[in-house]
Structure formats: structure tokens, C-alpha cells
N, C-alpha and C positions, 0 to 999 in steps of 0.2 A: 504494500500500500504506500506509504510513508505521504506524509503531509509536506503541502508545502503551501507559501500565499504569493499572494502579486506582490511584484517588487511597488519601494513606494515610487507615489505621483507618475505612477500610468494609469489609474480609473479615476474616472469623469466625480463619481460622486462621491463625494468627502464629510454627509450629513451623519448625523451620528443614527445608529442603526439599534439602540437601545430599546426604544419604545414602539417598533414594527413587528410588525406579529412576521414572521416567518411560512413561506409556503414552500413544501415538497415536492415535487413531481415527475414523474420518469418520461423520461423525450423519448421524443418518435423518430422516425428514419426524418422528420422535417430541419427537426434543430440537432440531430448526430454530427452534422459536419462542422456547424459552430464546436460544438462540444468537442470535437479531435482537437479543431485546432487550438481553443485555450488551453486546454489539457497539455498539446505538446508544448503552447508557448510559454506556461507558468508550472511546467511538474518538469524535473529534470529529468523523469522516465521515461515524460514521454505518454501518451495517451495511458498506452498499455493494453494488454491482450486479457480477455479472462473467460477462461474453459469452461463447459456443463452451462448451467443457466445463468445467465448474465444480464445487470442489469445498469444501466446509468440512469441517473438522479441529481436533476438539481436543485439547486434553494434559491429561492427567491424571494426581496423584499420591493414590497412595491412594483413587482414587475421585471426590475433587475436582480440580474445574475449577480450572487454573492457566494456561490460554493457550487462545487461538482463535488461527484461523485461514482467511484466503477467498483459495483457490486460482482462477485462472482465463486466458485465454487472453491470450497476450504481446501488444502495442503493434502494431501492423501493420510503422510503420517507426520505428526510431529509428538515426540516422546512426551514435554512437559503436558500438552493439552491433554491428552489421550490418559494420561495419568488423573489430571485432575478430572474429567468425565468419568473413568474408571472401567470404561467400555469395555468388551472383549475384541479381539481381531474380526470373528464376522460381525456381529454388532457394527463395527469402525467399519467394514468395506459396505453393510448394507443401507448403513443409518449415514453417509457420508455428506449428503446434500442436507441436510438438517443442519450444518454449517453453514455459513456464508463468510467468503472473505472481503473486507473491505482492500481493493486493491490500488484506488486511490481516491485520495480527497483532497481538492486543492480550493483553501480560498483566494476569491476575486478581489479582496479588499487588502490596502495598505497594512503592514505589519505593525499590532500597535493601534492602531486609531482605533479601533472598537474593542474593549477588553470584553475577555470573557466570552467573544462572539465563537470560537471554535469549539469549546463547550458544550453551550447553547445548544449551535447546529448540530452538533454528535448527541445531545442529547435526546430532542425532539426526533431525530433521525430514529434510535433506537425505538421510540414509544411507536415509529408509524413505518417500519419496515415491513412487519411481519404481518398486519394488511395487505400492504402494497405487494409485499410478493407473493403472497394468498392471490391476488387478483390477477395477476400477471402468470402465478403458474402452477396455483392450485392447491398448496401445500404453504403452511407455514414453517420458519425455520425455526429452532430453536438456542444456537448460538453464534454470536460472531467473532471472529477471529481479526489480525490487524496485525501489522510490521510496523516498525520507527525503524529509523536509521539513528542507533547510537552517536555516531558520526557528526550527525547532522541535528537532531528531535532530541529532547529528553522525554518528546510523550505525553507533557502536561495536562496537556486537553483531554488527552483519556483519560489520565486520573481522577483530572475533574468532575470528569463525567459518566463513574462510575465503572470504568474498564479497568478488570486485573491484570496488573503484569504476570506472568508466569517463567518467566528465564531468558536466556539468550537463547536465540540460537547457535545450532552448530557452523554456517556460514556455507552451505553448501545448494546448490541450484539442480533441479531438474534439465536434464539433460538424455533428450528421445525416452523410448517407455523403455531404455532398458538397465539405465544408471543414474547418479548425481555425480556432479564434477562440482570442484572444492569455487565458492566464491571470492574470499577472503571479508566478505561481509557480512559479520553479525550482527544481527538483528535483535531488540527486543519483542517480543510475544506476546500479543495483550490479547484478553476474551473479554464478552462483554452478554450472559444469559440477555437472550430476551423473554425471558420470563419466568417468574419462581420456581426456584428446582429443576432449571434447564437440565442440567448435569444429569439428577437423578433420571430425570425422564428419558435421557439420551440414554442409559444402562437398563433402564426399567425393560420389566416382558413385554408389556405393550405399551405403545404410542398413542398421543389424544387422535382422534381421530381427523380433527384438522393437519396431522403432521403424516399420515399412513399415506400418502401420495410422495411425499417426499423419501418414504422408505424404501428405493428402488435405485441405488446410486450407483453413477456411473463408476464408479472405483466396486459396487457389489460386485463379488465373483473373481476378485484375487484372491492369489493360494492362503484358502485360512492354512494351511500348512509349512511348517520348517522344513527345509531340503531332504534332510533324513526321513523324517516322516513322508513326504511326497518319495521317495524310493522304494521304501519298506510297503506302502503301499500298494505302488506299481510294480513290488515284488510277487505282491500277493494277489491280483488280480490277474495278473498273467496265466495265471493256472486254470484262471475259467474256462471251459470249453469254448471252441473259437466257431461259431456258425456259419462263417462265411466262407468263400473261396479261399482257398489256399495262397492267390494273388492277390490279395488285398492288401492298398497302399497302407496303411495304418496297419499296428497290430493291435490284438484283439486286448493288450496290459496299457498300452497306452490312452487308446478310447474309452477304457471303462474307467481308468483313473481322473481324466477330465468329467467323464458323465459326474462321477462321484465325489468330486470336491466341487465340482458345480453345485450340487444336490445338496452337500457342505456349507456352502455360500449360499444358499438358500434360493436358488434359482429354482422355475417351478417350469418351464418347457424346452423346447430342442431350440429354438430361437435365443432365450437365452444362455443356455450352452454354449451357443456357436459361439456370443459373443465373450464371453466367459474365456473361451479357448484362443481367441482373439488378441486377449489383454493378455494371454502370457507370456512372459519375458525369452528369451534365448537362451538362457542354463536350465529354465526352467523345461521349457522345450526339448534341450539336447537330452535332460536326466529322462524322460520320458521315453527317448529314443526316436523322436517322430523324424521323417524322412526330411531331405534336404530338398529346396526347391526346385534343384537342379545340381548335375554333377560341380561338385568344386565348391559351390556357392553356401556360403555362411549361414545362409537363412532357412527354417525350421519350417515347413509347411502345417497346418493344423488340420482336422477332419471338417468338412464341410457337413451343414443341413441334412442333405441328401445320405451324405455319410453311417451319422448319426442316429438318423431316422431307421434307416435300412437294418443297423447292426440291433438298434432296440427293437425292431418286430420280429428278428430271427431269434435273440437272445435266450439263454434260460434266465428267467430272473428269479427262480427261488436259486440257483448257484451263485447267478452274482451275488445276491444277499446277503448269503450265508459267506462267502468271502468279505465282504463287508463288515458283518456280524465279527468277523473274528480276528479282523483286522481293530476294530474299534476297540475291541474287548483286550487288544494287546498294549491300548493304551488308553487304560482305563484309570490307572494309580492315583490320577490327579483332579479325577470327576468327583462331584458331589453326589452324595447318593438320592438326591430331590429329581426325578425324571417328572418328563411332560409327554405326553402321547402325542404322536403328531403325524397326520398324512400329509405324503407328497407322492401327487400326479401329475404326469409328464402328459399331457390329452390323453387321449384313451390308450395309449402304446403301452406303457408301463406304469404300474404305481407302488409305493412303497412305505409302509406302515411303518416310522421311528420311534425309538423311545428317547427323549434327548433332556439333554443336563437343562434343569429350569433357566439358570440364572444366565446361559450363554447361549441355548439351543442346538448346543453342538450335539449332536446323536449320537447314542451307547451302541444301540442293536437295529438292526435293520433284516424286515421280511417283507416278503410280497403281498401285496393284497390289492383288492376289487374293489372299484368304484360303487360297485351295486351292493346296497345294502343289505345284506341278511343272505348271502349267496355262499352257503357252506363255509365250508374249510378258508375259501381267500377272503372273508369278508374281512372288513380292518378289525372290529372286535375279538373275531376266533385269532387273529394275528398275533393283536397286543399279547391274549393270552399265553399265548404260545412263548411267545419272547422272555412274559414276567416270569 
């Protein structure tokens, strides 16, 4: 984000802005190309780019522009935050758009002439974001997040206005989806609840229901899993009978690993899958063994739709399960013994009856079971049973 203001005596109006009531508002493709260019002329970043739902905003007194603003989608990980929320990893990859980052805010006005104005704006800001972005994309967020440049900010105006500092950063930058390279720019870290007990309700089992639109992030569906883990897994799924041709581009430990940390991540169709298999990275890809794009060529091809589809209508799914089942149960040490019953259906191709840790949703056991209620042996209740 980091703040910055107009240098002085280049804005026309020099009235004092104490007693104006303040209005908010998010521009249209009409007034975006004013807003690039004061953004580049008065932010030394520069407009700026901001990923997933993105929003600019600006404040108005009287008419005139006295502050922007570029809303947009929170850091994937950052250690201090994620602590203070207390989230688990899928939690963090599902719940991720329930953040917002403020990625800049630059006011229009002389440095100094209006105390207390940045404040203000960040206050009133906070009271009418989670409206405004309810209207614009459906879902309320629940907290936001914000950069200073040590360097540069000591940050004041968040203090003032109710933002917690939470540490420095480590100074390091995103850099393509498969690494960070070092900045040399630490950062401090400020969050700012919009609304009592953001935190807990970020960790909680369920979401208000204003926020359950927002629980679909684009970061859902990275490896809830450590490397070791992601191995031993695709150790163990390789044993499943392989239904397909014997020339099949994928094998049979690689695709059922994706299906199943998708399924992990809480993804519930083949469309998510794919995209799931999408976002992941090049080690992660090589441990899996999945084929190369092309001879020589560095890059890891992943199963397609079609793929997917085809290998889950041949499938056994009480075997893959049961490898599932006992892959989980080998790393169980560290589950709470509070379970939640929980189905997940893929459309009518597969479905699968979990029993999963309350407080994270991560699942203990996994069996097959039938959409159709009260259908013998696979209905999900004869399931559960079987499992407890």
C-alpha cells in the first residue's frame, strides 16, 4: 500500500476541510483514467496493480478529490497475520478473500494543512467498506490488511485510526506463482477487523452468512500439504488399481493425489480441481511425477477436465477411499479427537462421506457413498457408520 500526499502548493484548494462531511465512492471505467494518472503523479509506486477483486475508491469533499484509494486481494501468507487470526492452512487458502489489502492511499491535499485528515479518511473508510464491497461483489470482508514503508511512514494515521501493527516484514516480493525473491524492503504490517471478532470468525466452523460468498478464494486449493506429506501420499495412492489404458498421459498416483488434496482444500467439482491442479507450483508438480510439456522442456503438464472426468467414472472409489482412509489415519497423532460428519460430491460421478477434525475440517476417514438417501449399504449414514 504505503501512503503518500501531494507535494505542497500544487492543489487549487487550501480551505480548511474540518467541518465537510466527507463522501466515499468507487469510480467507474468514467473517472479510472483521472485516477491512474494522480495515483502515478502523487504515489511513488505508481498506480499499482491489485489481483482477485479489486476495487478503487475515492473521497470526496465538496465535490473535490481529496484521497484515493486501491483496494485489492490480501498476501497469500504472511506469518504475523495468520498467527494473530489463528486460522489453519485450508481455512487460510479457503477463507482468503475475507481479506482485503489496502494497496494504496494517496492524499490530494498539502502535507500538514488539514490535521488529523488521514485519520479521519481511514476511519470513515473502515465503517463503509464492507457495504460497499457487499454491493460490488457480494460478500462482505472481514479484515484488512496495509504496508508502510519504514523508510519512509511511521504509520500514524493507522494508529490513529485504530489499525494494529503486527511486525515487520521479512522484505521479500512475489515473484511468478513459483517463488519470492529477496526485496531489501521491510515493511510494517498493520490489520484493521472490520468488525467485532473478525479474527475469531475468520477461524470459527462457520461464516455469517453475509461472508459465505467470499469463502471461495482464489488462493483455495493450494497444497494444504508439506512436501513429505504430498509424497507419502502419492506413495500411497499409486497402489490403486489403474482403470484406464495402459497409455495414459498421467498416472493413475499422480491424478488421484490432486483429486484428493483438492477434496482437502475443500473443493467440491472437476472444474475446481482443474483449477486447483493449475495453481500448482513446479516441485510440487515434479514430486508428483507428472509428465513434461515437451521433451527437454522444464514445465510440468497437469490433467485436464476431460482427464479427470474420465479417470472418476472408471474408478473404484471404495479402493481409492480406503487408501485414503489409511493414508489419513497415518497421520493422525496430531488431530483432535472432536470429528464432524461431512459429504463431499463431485456431480453425480463420485461422492464421499468424511469424518473430519471440527476445528480445521481436515478429514480423518474417508468412504464412498450415494447421493440418494436411504439407498442401502452406500447411503452416507450406513457410511458414517461404518467409519465410527
Amino acid at each position: 500500500m504505503n501512503t503518500t500526499t501531494k507535494q505542497k502548493g500544487r492543489h487549487p484548494e487550501r480551505s480548511s476541510l474540518s467541518g465537510k462531511s466527507l463522501y466515499i465512492r468507487v469510480i467507474g471505467n468514467k473517472d479510472l483514467k483521472r485516477f491512474k494518472e494522480l495515483a502515478g503523479q502523487f504515489h511513488y509506486m505508481g498506480d499499482g496493480h491489485a489481483g482477485g477483486d479489486t476495487m478503487r475508491m475515492v473521497v470526496e469533499a465538496d465535490g473535490e478529490w481529496i484521497a484515493l484509494f486501491l483496494w485489492g486481494s490480501a498476501a497469500y501468507r504472511l506469518k504475523n497475520r495468520d498467527t494473530f487470526i489463528g486460522w489453519s492452512n485450508p481455512q487460510r487458502a479457503q477463507r482468503q478473500k475475507l481479506i482485503v489489502q489496502n494497496r494504496r492511499f494517496v492524499l490530494l491535499v498539502d502535507r500538514g494543512a488539514h490535521p488529523n485528515l488521514a485519520s479521519r479518511i481511514l476511519g470513515q473508510m473502515i465503517r463503509e467498506l464492507p457495504r460497499l464491497w457487499h454491493k460490488r461483489f457480494g460478500y462482505e470482508p472481514l479484515l484488512a490488511e496495509t504496508f508502510s514503508d519504514i523508510e519512509a511512514r511511521e504509520g500514524t494515521c493507522y494508529k490513529a485510526s485504530g489499525w494494529q501493527e503486527l511486525g515487520k516484514t521479512k522484505g521479500y516480493s512475489r515473484h511468478r506463482a513459483d517463488f519470492y525473491v529477496p526485496n531489501d524492503r521491510p515493511k510494517k504490517l498493520w490489520v484493521r477487523e472490520l468488525r467485532k471478532d473478525a479474527a475469531a470468525l475468520l477461524r470459527a466452523f462457520e461464516l455469517p452468512p453475509e461472508c459465505m460468498a467470499g469463502a471461495k478464494s482464489d488462493a483455495d486449493g493450494v497444497l494444504p500439504l508439506k512436501m513429505p506429506q504430498t509424497e507419502s501420499l502419492h506413495e500411497m495412492l499409486r497402489k490403486v488399481k489403474d482403470p484406464r489404458a495402459s497409455n495414459s498421459v498421467f498416472h493413475i498416483g499422480a491424478m488421484l493425489s490432486i483429486i484428493a488434496m483438492a477434496i482437502l482444500s475443500g473443493h467440491r467439482n472437476i472444474v475446481q480441481i482443474v483449477r486447483f491442479a493449475d495453481r500448482m507450483k513446479m516441485p510440487q508438480r515434479i514430486a508428483l511425477g507428472l509428465p513434461r510439456f515437451k521433451k527437454g522442456s522444464t514445465y510440468r503438464k497437469v490433467p485436464s477436465y476431460s482427464a479427470i472426468y474420465n479417470l472418476l467414472r472408471q474408478l473404484d472409489v471404495d479402493e481409492f477411499a480406503e487408501g485414503l482412509s489409511q493414508w489419513l489415519q497415518q497421520h493422525t497423532g496430531s488431530l483432535p479427537a472432536a470429528l464432524a460428519l461431512d459429504g463431499k460430491f463431485i456431480r453425480d460421478t463420485v461422492g464421499i462421506v468424511c469424518l473430519a477434525d471440527h476445528e480445521t475440517g481436515v478429514p480423518r476417514a474417508m468412504a464412498k457413498a450415494s447421493k440418494t438417501e436411504g439407498e442401502g449399504h452406500d447411503c452416507e449414514l450406513k457410511a458414517a457408520q461404518r467409519m465410527i
